[in-house]
Each structure stands twice: as structure tokens, then as C-alpha cells.
Steps between C-alpha positions, in 0.01 A plus 500: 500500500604847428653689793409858480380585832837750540551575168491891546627489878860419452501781211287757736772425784763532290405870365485613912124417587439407827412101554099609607487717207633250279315205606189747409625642156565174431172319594316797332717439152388111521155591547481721195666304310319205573197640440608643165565169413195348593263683349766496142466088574042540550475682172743285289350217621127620410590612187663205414183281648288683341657460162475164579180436579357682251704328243404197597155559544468649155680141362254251704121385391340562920428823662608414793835647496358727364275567846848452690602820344137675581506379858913687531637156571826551321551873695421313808762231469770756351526643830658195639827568401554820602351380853749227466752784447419709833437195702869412395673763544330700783700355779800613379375883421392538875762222625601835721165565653304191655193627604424655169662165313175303756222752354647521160511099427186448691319741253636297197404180648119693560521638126583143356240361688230743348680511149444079509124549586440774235691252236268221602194718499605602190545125381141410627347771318661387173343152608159669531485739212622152287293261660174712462552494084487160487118393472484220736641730771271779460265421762732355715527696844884583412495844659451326845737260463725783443434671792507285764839415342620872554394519835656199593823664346434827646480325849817331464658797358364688781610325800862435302537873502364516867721207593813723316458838671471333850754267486304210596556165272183473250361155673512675873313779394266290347417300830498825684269655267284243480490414892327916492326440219180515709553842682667685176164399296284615777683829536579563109168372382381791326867531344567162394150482326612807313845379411321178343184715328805731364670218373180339307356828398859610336534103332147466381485871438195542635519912553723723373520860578297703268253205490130594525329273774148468633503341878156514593596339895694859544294752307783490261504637139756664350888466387718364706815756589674283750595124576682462807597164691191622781279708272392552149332874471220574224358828405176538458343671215344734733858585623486301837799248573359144629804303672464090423701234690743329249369152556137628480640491113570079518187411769207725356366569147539837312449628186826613272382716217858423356378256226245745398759796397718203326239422311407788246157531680266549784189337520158687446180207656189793539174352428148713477158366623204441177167517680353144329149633449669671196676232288302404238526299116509764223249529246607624103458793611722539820769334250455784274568772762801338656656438172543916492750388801832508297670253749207223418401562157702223332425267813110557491523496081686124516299385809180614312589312172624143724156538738281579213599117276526347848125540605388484111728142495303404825139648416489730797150722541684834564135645554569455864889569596602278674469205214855425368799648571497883608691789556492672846562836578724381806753286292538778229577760778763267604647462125510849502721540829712229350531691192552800689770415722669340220556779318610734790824673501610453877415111475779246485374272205751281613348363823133352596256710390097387523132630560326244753219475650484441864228271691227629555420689848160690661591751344557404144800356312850650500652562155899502575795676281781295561823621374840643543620884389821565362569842783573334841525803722211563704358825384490406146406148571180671676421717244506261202274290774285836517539541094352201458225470690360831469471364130315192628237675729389761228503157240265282679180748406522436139475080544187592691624359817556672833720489784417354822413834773431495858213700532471568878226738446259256420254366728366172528 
């Protein structure tokens, strides 16, 4: 092994320095230099990695190398060596100064210890993210499997750090721990169940900040601002902040609006209320007036045509309506909604988009727009919603039906 632990010392004595002020120059000039050399050593070795990987990954057939490189595998493992470097050559630099040579090596061992976890976190993601293209394993529970993986690791990792900065051999400290185990869950309850809803909410990405949620348990609605190991704060669309236990997040059910933003639209489900004393079958003549509707003309002109052979093919008497196959007033209102919010500007054509009729209730029966627009914020979302319906309302007169009013004026 290289000796340079007074490499600069005998030179520093030799120009007049005093031995204390040498042995500090020359610890200093290590240090540096060390350093220097390090971090020279982590980005040769990255780029080189890198280069690597990605050549190989552009030369093989599966993806999964190519998910290495996505999940910073190869950066994660070119740290090693430099690590290897410092761990080396540390206990010469402060060879001078044992207290400092204690802290310093302990704080590689802890860094090694965290840069092995993050390599194999990094190595199960790959797994994951390569596993979960494969069809067979798509509705496999992998993301659990994962986890309790990691926090098996992170425990390990965790009391080998603990075990590092006390002093105490890894297997003692275990026993100890575990002979407490009892009191240190009764007193860090609320903080352990934190630490492990942290953990799942940050591996299953359950919440991120930014994310709108609806927790109806808390009164919350709004985007969430903060996630904290205790905590996770939401503001409220009326500016209020509601505060939400972490592992409320893993042991209750809330709504995450996050899919809905991804998705290129936000869901419009409004129904209105036909009174069903006024659906009827049209006559010729209720035909001809609806045809002046733009939206229906070529609907009720084809329809008309098919209906007309049908009941001459079948010898219906059309002298009383209900013979045959018929038209209703009700079912071309709701072609003409369909047509409607078909050819709407702020509708995403893209996603589900129907008319339906609801089951009938005491009041009447519920014609529903379901669809998505394209404008996710919420004051445009409303006003398309408003935009719409306003249309609807003032269209209903000219099927001859009416909407379903509570008339509390009435007596009986």
C-alpha cells in the first residue's frame, strides 16, 4: 500500500514549520488532494459506465438494460470506486489526528452502507419496471413484494449504521434492540407508523406534492404542499390548511385527482329530471317540426325512411300510435344531446362520451351527459359544465317535454 500519510511533513519541516503546523498543512494538503481525486475518479467512472451501458443497451434485443439505465443503476455503482478510494486512503490523511480519523471512517462506513441500499433499490426497481412489461406479470402484486424487500433492507441498513456510530457489534445491538422493542414501539408509535406510511407512500407513490386529494375523514380537499415523516398538509380550495397523519394515507381511503390531470380530461356526469307525463310517440307531424332541428334532421330523415318499410313490411295500423315501431320525443331529445356534445369544442372526443338515461325515480327519469372536457382547471371546467347545460334547459321546450319542478306552493 502506498505510504503517504507524511508526504508533505518532512518537506514542511524541512522549510522551518513548526511540527503542529506541519502535521496540519500537511493533513490539510492530503485532504484536498484526496478529494480532488475522488471526485476526478466518480466522474470518469460514470462517464465511462454510462458509455457503457448505453452501448450495450442500444446492441441487445430486451429493455431491461435499458430500465437499468432509467432506474441510475450504473451512476449508483460508479460511486464505488471512488468510496473504495477514500475508505483506502483516509487513515493515512488523518493518521495525525485520531479522533477525527474515528468520525471520518465511521462516516464512510455509514455512506457505503446507504450507497449499497440505494444500488439495490435501484436494482429492484429495474426488476419491477421489467417484470411489469411482461404480460403474465402484470397483475402480479410485484410492487409489494418490492417493498417489504426494502424495508427489510432499510432495517438492516438501519441498525448497521446504528450499530457503527455506537460502537456496539451489529448482533449485540440487535438483541438489545429487540429485548426494548416493546417500550420503543409504545413510546415512538406515532413515529414509527409514519416512518413506515413515508416509506410506502414514497415506493407506491401514492401522493406527491402538488397532488390534488379529496380526504373526506378530514374535511380535506385541496393540493397537497407538504409531506413530512408526521404530517402531510393540504390546502384547501377555500384557502384553509387541513393537517393529515402520514399513515392515515396507507390505513384510510382518499381520493387522488392525479390520474385525472394525466389524463387529458376531467369528467362532466350532470343529469336533468324529464317529468314522464310528457314523453310521448311522434306523429308525421311532430317529425316534421323537429326535422327544422339542424342537429336531428338527417337522424329523423333516415329513422323516418327505416320505420316507415318496417311497419309497411309488418302491416302495422298506424291509425293508433302505438302499432309498430315509433319514434318518441324522449329518445330523439337524447340523440340530440349526443349529437350535441359530440360536436362541442371543449369535449375530449377521445374519451367516453354518451347520453343515458337513468332509472326512473318519483320524480321522473334522469337524462345524464356523461363525458370528459379537454380544460381541466376548475373555473373553466365549470363553465363549459354551465355552457352546456344552459343549452340543455332552454332545449328541452322544443321536444315538448318538461323538466321535473318542485312546486312547494301547491297544496294538496
Amino acid at each position: 500500500m502506498l505510504n503517504i500519510k507524511h508526504l508533505l511533513y518532512n518537506f514542511l519541516i524541512d522549510k522551518g514549520l513548526s511540527e503542529n503546523t506541519a502535521k496540519y498543512l500537511n493533513m490539510l494538503g492530503l485532504l484536498l488532494a484526496l478529494i480532488v481525486i475522488a471526485f476526478i475518479v466518480d466522474y470518469i467512472t460514470k462517464r465511462v459506465l454510462w458509455r457503457f451501458s448505453s452501448s450495450v443497451a442500444k446492441r441487445t434485443k430486451t429493455n431491461f438494460d435499458n430500465i437499468l439505465i432509467a432506474n441510475k443503476l450504473p451512476r449508483n455503482v460508479a460511486h464505488i470506486i471512488p468510496l473504495l478510494i477514500l475508505i483506502e486512503f483516509v487513515p493515512q490523511v488523518f493518521s495525525d489526528f485520531e479522533v477525527a480519523q474515528n468520525i471520518i471512517e465511521k462516516t464512510l462506513k455509514v455512506i457505503t452502507i446507504l450507497l449499497t441500499l440505494q444500488i439495490i433499490r435501484s436494482l429492484l426497481s429495474s426488476v419491477k419496471d421489467y417484470l411489469k412489461t411482461l404480460a403474465r406479470y402484470k397483475d402480479k402484486p410485484i410492487d409489494s413484494y418490492v417493498q417489504v424487500f426494502m424495508i427489510f433492507a432499510w432495517l438492516l441498513g438501519l441498525f448497521s449504521i446504528l450499530a457503527i456510530v455506537t460502537g456496539v457489534s451489529f448482533l449485540k445491538f440487535a438483541t438489545t434492540l429487540g429485548a426494548a422493542s416493546a417500550v420503543i414501539i409504545l413510546i415512538f408509535k406515532d413515529t414509527i407508523l409514519g416512518f413506515v406510511a413515508s416509506i410506502q407512500v414514497s415506493i407506491n407513490d401514492m401522493v406527491r406534492i402538488g397532488d390534488w386529494i379529496t380526504f373526506e375523514k378530514y374535511g380535506a380537499d385541496g393540493d397537497v404542499t407538504e409531506i413530512n415523516l408526521a404530517t402531510v398538509k393540504v390546502q384547501n380550495w377555500d384557502k384553509t390548511i387541513t393537517t393529515i397523519p402520514t399513515y392515515a394515507l396507507i390505513s384510510d381511503s382518499f381520493k387522488n385527482w392525479r390520474g385525472m390531470m394525466a389524463s387529458g380530461g376531467r369528467r362532466i356526469k350532470r343529469s336533468v329530471i324529464i317529468k314522464v307525463s310528457t314523453i310521448k310517440f311522434l306523429n308525421a307531424e311532430d317529425i316534421e317540426k323537429l326535422k327544422k332541428i339542424q342537429l336531428v334532421t338527417d337522424y329523423l330523415e333516415r329513422k323516418d325512411v327505416e320505420l316507415s318499410k318496417f311497419n309497411e313490411a309488418h302491416g302495422a295500423d298506424k291509425s293508433v300510435l302505438i302499432n309498430g315501431v315509433n319514434l318518441t320525443n324522449f329518445g330523439v331529445f337524447r340523440k340530440y344531446l349526443q349529437t350535441y356534445i359530440e360536436s362541442h369544442s371543449a369535449i375530449n372526443k377521445d374519451m367516453t362520451l354518451m347520453v343515458r338515461q337513468l332509472e326512473p325515480t318519483a320524480q321522473g327519469i334522469p337524462m345524464e351527459i356523461y363525458a370528459f372536457s379537454k380544460d381541466q382547471r376548475w373555473v373553466n371546467y365549470e363553465f363549459i359544465i354551465g355552457d352546456i347545460f344552459d343549452h340543455v334547459l332552454a332545449a328541452v321546450k322544443y321536444f315538448d317535454l318538461e323538466i321535473y319542478e318542485l312546486d312547494l306552493g301547491k297544496k294538496s
